[in-house]
N, C-alpha and C positions, 0 to 999 in steps of 0.2 A: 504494500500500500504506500503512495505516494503522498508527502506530508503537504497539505494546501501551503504557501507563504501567506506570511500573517495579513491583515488588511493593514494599508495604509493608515495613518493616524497625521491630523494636522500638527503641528509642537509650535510655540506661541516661542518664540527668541526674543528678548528685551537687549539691544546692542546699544549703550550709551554713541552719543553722538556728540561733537563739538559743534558747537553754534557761535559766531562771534557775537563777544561783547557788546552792548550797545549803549556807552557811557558818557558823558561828557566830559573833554578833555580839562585836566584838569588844569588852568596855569600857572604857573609857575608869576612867584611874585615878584618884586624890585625890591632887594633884601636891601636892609639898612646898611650894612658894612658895602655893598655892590658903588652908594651913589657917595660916601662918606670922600670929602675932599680930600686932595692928598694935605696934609702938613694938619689934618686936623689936632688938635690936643685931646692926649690923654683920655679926657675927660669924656670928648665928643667920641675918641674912641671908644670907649668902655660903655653910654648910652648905646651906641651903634651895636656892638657887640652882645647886648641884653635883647636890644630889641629884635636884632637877625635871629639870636638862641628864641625868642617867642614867637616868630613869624615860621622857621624853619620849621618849631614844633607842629602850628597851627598848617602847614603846607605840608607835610610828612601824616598827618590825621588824614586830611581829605586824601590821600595816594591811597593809603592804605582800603579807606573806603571804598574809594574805584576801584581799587583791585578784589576787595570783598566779596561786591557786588557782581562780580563776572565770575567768582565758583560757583 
């Protein structure tokens, strides 16, 4: 006796796919230390320098978001 072959059966495959991103670019700011005059003092360096360290952070947040947002 001859064994039938089995019946076909559908099988449901899930294959992740990449799709791009669709983010707004994000820009990049005019940091304090970028526009700071040459021969500044000390002073206006060390201003310049607190406030590039708090724009950097605040531009380094939004990247991170955009990048977030596209896993």
């Amino acid at each position: 006796q001859v064994a039938e072959p089995p019946e076909p059966q559908v099988v449901r495959v899930e294959v992740p796919v990449q799709i791009p991103c669709r983010t707004e670019r994000v820009q990049r700011p005019v940091f304090a230390v970028d526009v700071l005059p040459i021969g500044a003092s000390i002073a206006e360096q060390m201003r310049a320098l607190r406030a590039d360290r708090l724009q950097r952070k605040g531009y380094e947040l939004r990247l991170e978001a955009t990048v977030e947002a596209c896993r």
